[in-house]
Every structure is written in C-alpha cells, then in structure tokens.
MIKOLVEX-651594 format. One record per residue (C-alpha): residue number from 1; x, y, z. Coordinates in Angstrom, 3 decimals, decimal comma, m for minus. Example, Ala and Ser with C-alpha at 12.3 -4.5 7.8 and 13.67 -1.06 7.14 Angstrom:
<sites>
nr:c1:c2:c3
1:12,300:m4,500:7,800
2:13,670:m1,060:7,140
</sites>
This chain:
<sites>
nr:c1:c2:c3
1:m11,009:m23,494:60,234
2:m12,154:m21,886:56,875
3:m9,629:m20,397:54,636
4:m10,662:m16,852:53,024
5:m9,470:m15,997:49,623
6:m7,336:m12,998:49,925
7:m6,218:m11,998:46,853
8:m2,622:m11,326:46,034
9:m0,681:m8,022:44,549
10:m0,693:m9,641:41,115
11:m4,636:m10,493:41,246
12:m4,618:m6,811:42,329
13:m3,484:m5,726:38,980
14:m5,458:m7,624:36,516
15:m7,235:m5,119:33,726
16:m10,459:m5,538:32,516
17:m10,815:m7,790:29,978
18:m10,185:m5,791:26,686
19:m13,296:m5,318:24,638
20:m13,179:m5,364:21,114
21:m13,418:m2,075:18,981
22:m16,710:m2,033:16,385
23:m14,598:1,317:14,594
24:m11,570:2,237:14,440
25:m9,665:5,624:13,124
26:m6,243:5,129:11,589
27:m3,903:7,241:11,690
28:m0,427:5,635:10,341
29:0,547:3,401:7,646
30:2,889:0,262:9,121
31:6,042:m0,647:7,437
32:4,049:m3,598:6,184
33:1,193:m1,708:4,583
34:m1,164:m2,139:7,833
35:m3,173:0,774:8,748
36:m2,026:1,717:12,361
37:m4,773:2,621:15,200
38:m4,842:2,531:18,559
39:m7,649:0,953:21,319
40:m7,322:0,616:24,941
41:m3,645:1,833:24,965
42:m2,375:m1,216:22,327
43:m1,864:m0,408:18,966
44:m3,909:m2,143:16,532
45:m2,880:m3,088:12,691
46:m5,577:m3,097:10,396
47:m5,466:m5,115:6,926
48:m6,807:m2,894:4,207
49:m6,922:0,622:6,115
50:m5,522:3,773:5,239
51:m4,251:7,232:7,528
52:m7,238:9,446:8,355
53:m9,682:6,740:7,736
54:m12,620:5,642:9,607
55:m13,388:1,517:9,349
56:m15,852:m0,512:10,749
57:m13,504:m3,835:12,807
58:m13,844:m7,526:10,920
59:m11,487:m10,489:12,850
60:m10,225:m8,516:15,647
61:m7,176:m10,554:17,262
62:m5,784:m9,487:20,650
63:m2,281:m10,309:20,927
64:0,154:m9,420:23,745
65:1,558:m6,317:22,709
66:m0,733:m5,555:19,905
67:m4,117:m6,380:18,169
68:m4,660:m6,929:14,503
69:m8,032:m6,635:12,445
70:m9,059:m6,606:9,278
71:m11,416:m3,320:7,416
72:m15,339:m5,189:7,240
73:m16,728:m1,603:5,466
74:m14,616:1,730:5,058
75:m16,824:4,286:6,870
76:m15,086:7,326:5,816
77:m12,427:6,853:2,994
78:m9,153:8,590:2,436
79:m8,821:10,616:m0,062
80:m5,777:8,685:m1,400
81:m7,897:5,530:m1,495
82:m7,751:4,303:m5,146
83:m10,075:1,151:m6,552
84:m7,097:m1,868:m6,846
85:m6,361:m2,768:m10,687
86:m5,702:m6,620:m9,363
87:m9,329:m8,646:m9,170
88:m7,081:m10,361:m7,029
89:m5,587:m7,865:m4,724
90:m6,861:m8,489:m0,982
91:m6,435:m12,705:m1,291
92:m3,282:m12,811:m2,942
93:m0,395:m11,983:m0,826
94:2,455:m10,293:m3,572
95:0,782:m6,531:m3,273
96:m0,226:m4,557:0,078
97:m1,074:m1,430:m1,559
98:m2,975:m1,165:m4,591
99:m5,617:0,050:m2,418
100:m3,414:3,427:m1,993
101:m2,680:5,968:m4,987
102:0,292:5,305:m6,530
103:2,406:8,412:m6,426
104:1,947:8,501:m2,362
105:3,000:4,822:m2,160
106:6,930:5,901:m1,520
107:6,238:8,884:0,720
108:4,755:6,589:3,358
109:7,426:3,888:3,092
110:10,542:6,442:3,444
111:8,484:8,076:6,151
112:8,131:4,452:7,793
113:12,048:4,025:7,078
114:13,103:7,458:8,687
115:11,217:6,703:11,787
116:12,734:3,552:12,378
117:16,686:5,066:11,654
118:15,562:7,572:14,612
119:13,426:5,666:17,191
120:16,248:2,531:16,576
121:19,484:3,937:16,186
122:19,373:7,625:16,766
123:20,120:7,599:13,197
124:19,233:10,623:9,922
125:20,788:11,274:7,474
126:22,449:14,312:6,915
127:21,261:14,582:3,022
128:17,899:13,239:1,600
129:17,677:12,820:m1,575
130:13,876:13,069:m3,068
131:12,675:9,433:m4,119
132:12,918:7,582:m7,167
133:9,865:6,824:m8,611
134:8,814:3,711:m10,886
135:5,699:2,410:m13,516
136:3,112:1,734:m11,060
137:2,216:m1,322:m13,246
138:4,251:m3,233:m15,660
139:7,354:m3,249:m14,347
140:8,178:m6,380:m12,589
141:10,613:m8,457:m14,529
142:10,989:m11,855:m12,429
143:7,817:m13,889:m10,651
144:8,170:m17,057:m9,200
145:3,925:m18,747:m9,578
146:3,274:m22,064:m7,526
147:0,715:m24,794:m8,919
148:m2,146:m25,900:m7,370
149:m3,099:m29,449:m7,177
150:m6,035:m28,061:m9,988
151:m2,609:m27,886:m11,957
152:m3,059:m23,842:m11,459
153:m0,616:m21,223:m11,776
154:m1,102:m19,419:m8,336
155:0,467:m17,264:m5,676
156:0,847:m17,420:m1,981
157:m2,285:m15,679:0,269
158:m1,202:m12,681:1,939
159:0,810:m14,358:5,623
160:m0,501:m17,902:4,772
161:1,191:m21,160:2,874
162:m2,258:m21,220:0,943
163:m2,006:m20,763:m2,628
164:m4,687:m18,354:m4,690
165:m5,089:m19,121:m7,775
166:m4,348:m16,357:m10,793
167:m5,406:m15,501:m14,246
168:m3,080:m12,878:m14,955
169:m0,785:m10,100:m12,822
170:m0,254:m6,601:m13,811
171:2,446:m5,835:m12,067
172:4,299:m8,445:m14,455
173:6,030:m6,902:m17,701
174:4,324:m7,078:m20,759
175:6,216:m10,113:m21,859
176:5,491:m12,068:m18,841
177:1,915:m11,245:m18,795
178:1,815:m12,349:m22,372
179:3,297:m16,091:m21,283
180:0,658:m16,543:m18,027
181:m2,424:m18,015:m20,106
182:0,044:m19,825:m22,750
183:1,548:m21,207:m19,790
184:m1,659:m22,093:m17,859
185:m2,631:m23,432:m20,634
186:0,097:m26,594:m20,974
187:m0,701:m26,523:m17,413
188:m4,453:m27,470:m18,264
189:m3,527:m30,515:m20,627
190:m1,192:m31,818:m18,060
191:m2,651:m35,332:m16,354
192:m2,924:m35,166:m12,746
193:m0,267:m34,836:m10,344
194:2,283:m34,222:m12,704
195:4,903:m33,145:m10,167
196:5,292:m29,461:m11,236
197:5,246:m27,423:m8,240
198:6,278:m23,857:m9,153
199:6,771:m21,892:m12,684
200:9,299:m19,084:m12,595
201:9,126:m16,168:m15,199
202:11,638:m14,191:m16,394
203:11,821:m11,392:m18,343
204:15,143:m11,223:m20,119
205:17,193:m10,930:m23,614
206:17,123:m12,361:m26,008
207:13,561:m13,495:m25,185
208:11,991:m14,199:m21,930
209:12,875:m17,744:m20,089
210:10,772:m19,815:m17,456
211:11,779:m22,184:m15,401
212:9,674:m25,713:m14,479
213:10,325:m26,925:m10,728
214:9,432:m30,568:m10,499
215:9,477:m33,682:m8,444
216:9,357:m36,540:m11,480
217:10,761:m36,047:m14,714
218:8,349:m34,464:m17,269
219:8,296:m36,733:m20,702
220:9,095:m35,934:m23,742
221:5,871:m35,421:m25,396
222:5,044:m32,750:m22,449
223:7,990:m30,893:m22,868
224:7,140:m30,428:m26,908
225:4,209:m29,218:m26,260
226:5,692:m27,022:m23,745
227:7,663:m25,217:m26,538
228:5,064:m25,309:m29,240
229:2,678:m23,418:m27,317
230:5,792:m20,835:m26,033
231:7,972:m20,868:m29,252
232:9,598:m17,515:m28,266
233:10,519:m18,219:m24,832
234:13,304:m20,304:m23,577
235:12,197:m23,424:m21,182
236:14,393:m24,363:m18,410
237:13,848:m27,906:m16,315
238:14,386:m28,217:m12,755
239:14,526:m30,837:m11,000
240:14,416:m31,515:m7,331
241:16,995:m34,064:m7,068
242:20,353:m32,038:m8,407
243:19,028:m28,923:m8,862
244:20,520:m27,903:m12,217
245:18,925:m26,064:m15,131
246:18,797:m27,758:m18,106
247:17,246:m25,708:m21,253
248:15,274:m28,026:m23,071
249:14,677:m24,529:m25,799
250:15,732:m25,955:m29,557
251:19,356:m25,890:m30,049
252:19,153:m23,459:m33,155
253:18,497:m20,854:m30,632
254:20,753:m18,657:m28,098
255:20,655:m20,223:m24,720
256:21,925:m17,471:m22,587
257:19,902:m14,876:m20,237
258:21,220:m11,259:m20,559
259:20,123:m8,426:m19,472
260:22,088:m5,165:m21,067
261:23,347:m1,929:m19,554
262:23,026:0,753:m21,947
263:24,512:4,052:m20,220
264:27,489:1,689:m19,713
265:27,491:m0,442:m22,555
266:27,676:m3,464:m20,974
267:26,261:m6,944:m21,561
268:25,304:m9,096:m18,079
269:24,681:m12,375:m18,764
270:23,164:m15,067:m15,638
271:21,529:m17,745:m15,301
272:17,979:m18,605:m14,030
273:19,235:m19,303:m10,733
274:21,190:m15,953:m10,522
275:20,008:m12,906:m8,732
276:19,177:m9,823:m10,768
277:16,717:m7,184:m9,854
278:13,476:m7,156:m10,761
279:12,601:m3,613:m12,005
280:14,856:m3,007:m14,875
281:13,432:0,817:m14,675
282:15,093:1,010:m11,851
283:18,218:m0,791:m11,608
284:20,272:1,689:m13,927
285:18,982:4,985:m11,648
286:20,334:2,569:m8,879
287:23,637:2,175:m10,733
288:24,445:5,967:m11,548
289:23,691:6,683:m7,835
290:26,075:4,145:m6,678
291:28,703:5,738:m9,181
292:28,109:8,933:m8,336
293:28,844:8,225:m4,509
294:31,348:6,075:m4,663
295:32,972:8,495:m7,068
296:35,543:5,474:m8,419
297:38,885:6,443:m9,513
298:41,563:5,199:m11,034
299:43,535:5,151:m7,332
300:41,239:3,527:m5,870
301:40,314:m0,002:m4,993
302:37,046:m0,740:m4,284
303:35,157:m4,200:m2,968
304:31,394:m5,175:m4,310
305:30,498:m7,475:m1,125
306:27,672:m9,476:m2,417
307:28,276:m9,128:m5,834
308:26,119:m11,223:m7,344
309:27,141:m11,678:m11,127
310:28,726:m7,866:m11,456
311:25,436:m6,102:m11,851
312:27,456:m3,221:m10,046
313:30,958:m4,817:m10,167
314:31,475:m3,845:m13,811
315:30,490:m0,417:m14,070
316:32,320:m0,005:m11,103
317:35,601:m0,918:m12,821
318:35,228:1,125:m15,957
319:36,174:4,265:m14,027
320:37,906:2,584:m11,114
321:41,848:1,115:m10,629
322:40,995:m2,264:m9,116
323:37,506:m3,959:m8,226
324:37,160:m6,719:m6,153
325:33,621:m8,417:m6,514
326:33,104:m11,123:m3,815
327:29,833:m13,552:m3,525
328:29,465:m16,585:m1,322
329:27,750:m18,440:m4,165
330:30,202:m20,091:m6,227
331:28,105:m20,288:m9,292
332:27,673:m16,506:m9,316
333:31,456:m16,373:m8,846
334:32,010:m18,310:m12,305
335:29,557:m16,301:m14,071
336:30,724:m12,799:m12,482
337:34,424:m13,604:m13,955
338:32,665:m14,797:m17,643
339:31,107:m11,224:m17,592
340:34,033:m9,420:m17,206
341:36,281:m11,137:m19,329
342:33,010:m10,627:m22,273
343:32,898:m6,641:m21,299
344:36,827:m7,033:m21,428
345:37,294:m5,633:m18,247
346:40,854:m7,149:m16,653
347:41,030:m5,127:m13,403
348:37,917:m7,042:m11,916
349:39,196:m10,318:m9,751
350:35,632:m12,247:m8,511
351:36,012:m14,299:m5,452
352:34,361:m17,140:m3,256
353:33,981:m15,799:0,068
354:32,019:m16,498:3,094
355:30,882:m12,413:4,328
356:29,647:m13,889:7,593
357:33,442:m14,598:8,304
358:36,257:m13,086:10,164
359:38,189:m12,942:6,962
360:36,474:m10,101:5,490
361:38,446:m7,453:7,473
362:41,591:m8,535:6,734
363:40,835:m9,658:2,708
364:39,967:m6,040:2,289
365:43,228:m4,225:4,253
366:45,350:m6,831:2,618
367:44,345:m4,995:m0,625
368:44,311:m1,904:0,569
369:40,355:m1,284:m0,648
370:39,218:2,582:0,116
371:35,938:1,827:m1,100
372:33,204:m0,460:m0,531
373:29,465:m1,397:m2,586
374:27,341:m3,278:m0,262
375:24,106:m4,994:m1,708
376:23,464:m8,273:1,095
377:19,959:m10,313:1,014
378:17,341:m9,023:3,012
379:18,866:m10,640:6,346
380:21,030:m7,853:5,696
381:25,044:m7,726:6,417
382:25,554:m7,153:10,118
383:28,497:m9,162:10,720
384:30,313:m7,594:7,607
385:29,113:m3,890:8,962
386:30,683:m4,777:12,381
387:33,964:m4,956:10,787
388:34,038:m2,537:8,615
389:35,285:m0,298:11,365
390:38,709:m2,094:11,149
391:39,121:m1,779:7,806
392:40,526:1,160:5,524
393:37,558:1,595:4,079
394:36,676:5,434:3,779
395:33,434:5,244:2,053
396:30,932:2,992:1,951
397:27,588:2,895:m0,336
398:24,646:0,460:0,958
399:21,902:m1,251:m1,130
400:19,190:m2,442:0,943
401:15,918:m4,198:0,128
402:15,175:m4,539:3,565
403:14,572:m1,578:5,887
404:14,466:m3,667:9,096
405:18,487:m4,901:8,533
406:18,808:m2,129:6,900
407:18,531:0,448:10,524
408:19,874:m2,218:12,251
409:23,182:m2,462:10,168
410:23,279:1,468:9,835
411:23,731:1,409:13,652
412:26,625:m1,279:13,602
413:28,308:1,061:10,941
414:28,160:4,280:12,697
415:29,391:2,474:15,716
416:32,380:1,566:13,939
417:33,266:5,517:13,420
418:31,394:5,795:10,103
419:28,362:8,569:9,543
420:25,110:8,504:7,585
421:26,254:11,500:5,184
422:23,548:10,497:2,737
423:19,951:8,418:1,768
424:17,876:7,990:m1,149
425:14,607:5,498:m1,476
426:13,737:4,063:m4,461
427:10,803:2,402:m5,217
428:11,459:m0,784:m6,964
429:8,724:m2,506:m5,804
430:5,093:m0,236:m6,137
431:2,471:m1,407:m4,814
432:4,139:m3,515:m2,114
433:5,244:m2,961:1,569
434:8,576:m3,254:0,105
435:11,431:m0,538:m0,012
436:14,908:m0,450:m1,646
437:17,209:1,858:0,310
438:20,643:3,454:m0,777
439:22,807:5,256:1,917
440:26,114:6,852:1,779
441:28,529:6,253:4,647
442:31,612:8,045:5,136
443:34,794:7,873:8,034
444:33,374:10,292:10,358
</sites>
C-alpha cells in the first residue's frame, strides 16, 4: 500500500526562507559600533552604518537570532557622518568609529550603557553625571603592533586573527607616532624570520619605552642598531621562554617607567608589563572623581581591589586613615609597595590576593574597611560583587572598562542591599566601541 506524506506540526511551521535586504535604514548604534536595523522581524548589524541612515546591503549573513552586513554605498548619509582621519580605518580592527563625529561618539555609548543597566538589571542611576570628554586624536599612550612575516609593524583586522599592515596611527601620542617609522625601519633591515612577533609602545617618563616580543634571541649587532636609530627611547627584550624584561637602553641612562600625578604630587613608577591606563588626559579626571565619592577620611579604611601598582591606592591614602591595595599579580604587588614607600606614604599595606576567592569577605571585615575602589579587567568582578553584601562596606566606587560586566556586576551589587546612587562615562577610548564607566554604590 502507498504511504502519503503527511506533513507534521513542525513542517507546519517552517517560514519562508528569509530573503536578503538590497537597503537597509538604521536606526541605532550597537554597543560595538554596528549600525542597528531591522528585516523580516531579526535585527540586523551593519559594519560601517550610522542612526537615520539609508545603505545599500554588501555580505549579508543570516544567523539564528540575528543577521549582520556590511554598508556597499551610503544612500543617504547622517549628518554626523565625518570622513575617517585613519587611511586605515575600515581594515584595521583598533577603531569602530572614526566614521562618526567626534563630540557625539560618547552620547551613543552611555546611551548604549543605560539601556543595558535597564533592559538587564532594572538598573539607573539615581544621578548622571554629564560625560567626560577626551582629544579625539592623540591621546593614546600604550599600543601593542604585531609583525608581519614582511617584518611589518601591523594591527589585528577588525574580528579576524589577520594582521593589516600600518604606516602610522593617530590615535597614538605624539611621541609614539614619532617612534612608528624609526621603528619600522630596524624592522626593514632585519633578515627574514627574525622571530619578533609583536612591538609594544609606550608612552612614559622619562622618555618613551618599547618592548620587543620574540621567539630567538636577537644578536648583538641588531640590538645596537635598535638603539642608534631610537636613542631617546628605552628598549626592553622579551623573550618567550621566561618572560622577563630586560632593558638593553645604555646604562648611563634612567631605567625606570613613571608616569607622574601632578594634582597629587605623586610619582608612579611600573614596569612594561604593568597595567596603567592609556589616556593620561583622562586618568587624573578619573582620579578626582573617585576621591570625591569615596570622600576618604582619616577614620576610614578603605580597600583598592585590583590595585594594580597604586594608580588609585596612593591618592587614596593621602586623605585617608588606612588603605589596603590588593592585586592578584605578585609583581604589581612588589612594585605597588616600592611606590608608596617613594611617595612616603606608610598607611598603605599592598597584598597578594586571589579576588575570585572566598577570602575577600572576610580580609575586608577583619579590617574593618568602610570603603571600597573597584577597578577589575574587563571580565569584570562578579564573584567579589557577590560578597560585598557581607561585608561592612558602606560605599563602594566602580571603575569599569567593560559595560557588559559592568550591568552584570551592578545587578550582583544591588542584590546584595547596595543602590546605584551615582554614574559618570568617560571617554577614554574615542573613536572606539569602548567605554570606561564610574558608578557610585552606597548601603541602601
């Protein structure tokens, strides 16, 4: 007997296959830097688009929940649409938004941030504070390049492994953009394969440093002609076996990075392997607005949880009783204590500690610490905001560089009887998709 296809509830359901637009009319800027549209009920991120544009569709990919394309001609433009400085912008993957005039940059990006706190966690603050703004250009003080196998300096293509190469980068400070063809061009007398794989700048006192990554050690003759053609820099060597910096710079000169705080009058010193932030426009508006919230006193005690090497640990203790600075990297530890015994600060004790364990809690009640600086990595600090709840910690100041941990660790913090009494976005990184975040959170 013939069997006749019948076809089941779940055939029953199947959609038309979705068609791909031609044009598409954004209306939304992504925390990313994507244009946002929408086709046939998905929303659809568009590379290169801008709100209230009109683009004709290039490399339209369906995924399950979305679809992402990329802008083939802009059909009507925003007027906010700017002509990129970068020859490079569009290949190279370190800026999403030259396209877009500067000064709106920051609008979007706290816009993007507030709408996460609320569709996420509920979550707005009770106080916003109007943005800080940054050079557009110029202002980037640390760049780590990778080298091509044309011995190239280069950076990573925008969600790829594949390197572009780069003649120069104006988002680099002026000293670093001065060292990019000097560099490039020891690169360029180099034989092949010479097992450098990545060059990283950094702009610091008293002269600017870089640092060689490589896989075989570089001869002599290489590394003097290294420092002939960079006599004002220092030149670090890194190699991949141990990992330690050695500073090959003549031994007549000071072989210390430092960066100096001037409203405090202090004097940071860290190595090339040590965090520090990469706007130094920035970094002291960051400072006075983690001051002026934490409001230190002499009664208090307050913990810097990922301290780093007392970029906010110090001026924290000029006004406060005791400061507790503690950093899971032991080097930074060393180098943390160094800096306060040179800004003669003896209420600071710096501390190995792992913030991802259960010992947090009780380190901080043991000491009695009423006040808390919180700067984590972008993967954020959820386990330390889970228990901050059972501390006595009554106010609490977060640093964030990444908005995504950054709502998701506001929610673990208000859940553990804090509130969200206060928020202010800073801009350290223009023309990026990236956002650095300060919130006050107080007992509730």
């Amino acid at each position: 007997m013939a069997r006749l296809f019948k076809p089941g509830k779940s055939a029953a359901r199947l959609r038309t296959p979705e068609i791909a637009p031609t044009e598409l009319l954004i209306d939304d800027l992504s925390s990313d830097g994507r244009g946002v549209a929408r086709h046939d009920g998905k929303v659809v991120f568009v590379d290169g688009g801008l709100p209230g544009e009109r683009i004709e569709v290039a490399h339209y990919r369906r995924q399950k929940r979305y679809a992402e394309c990329q802008v083939k001609t802009v059909l009507q433009a925003s007027e906010q649409r700017v002509v990129p400085v970068c020859e490079h912008f569009g290949v190279c993957g370190g800026c999403q938004l030259q396209h877009l005039q500067p000064g709106t940059q920051i609008t979007y990006k706290q816009n993007a941030l507030l709408e996460m706190l609320q569709r996420q966690q509920q979550l707005q603050p009770e106080i916003l504070l109007p943005p800080v703004t940054s050079p557009a250009y110029g202002y980037r003080a640390r760049a780590r390049f990778g080298v091509t196998g044309a011995r190239e300096l280069a950076f990573r293509q925008g969600s790829s492994d594949q390197l572009t190469a780069v003649q120069h980068c104006p988002v680099l400070t002026e000293p670093l953009r001065n060292l990019v063809p000097l560099v490039q061009q020891w690169l360029g007398q180099l034989p092949p394969k010479p097992g450098v794989t990545h060059i990283e700048f950094i702009d610091a006192r008293p002269s600017p440093a870089i640092v060689i990554r490589h896989t075989k050690p570089l001869p002599v003759p290489v590394q003097d002609n290294l420092r002939a053609l960079v006599p004002h820099c220092q030149v670090f060597l890194q190699g991949q076996k141990n990992g330690d910096y050695v500073n090959i710079t003549d031994r007549s000169e000071i072989n210390s990075l430092y960066y100096h705080l001037s409203a405090q009058n202090l004097i940071v010193n860290f190595m090339p392997g040590d965090f520090t932030q990469v706007n130094p426009a920035i970094n002291p508006i960051m400072i006075e607005q983690a001051l002026l919230w934490l409001d230190p006193r002499r009664s208090d005690n307050v913990a810097d949880l990922f301290c780093g090497v007392g970029n906010f640990t110090l001026p924290i203790a000029q006004l406060a009783g005791r400061v507790l600075g503690l950093e899971a990297q032991d080097s930074m530890v060393v180098q943390g204590r160094q800096n306060g015994v040179l800004n003669q600060l003896e209420n600071i004790t710096f501390a190995a500690l792992d913030l991802s364990s259960e010992a947090l809690a009780s380190r901080l009640s043991e000491l009695g610490c009423n006040k808390v600086l919180l700067d984590p990595p972008r993967a954020g600090a959820r386990f330390v905001c889970e228990q901050m709840g059972e501390t006595t910690v009554e106010r609490l100041v977060y640093v964030s560089c990444n908005p995504a941990s950054f709502v998701r660790d506001s929610g673990a913090l208000v859940a553990g009887g804090f509130k969200l009494k206060a928020l202010r976005v800073l801009d350290m990184f223009p023309q990026t998709a990236h956002l650095e975040t300060m919130a006050l959170f107080l007992r509730d």
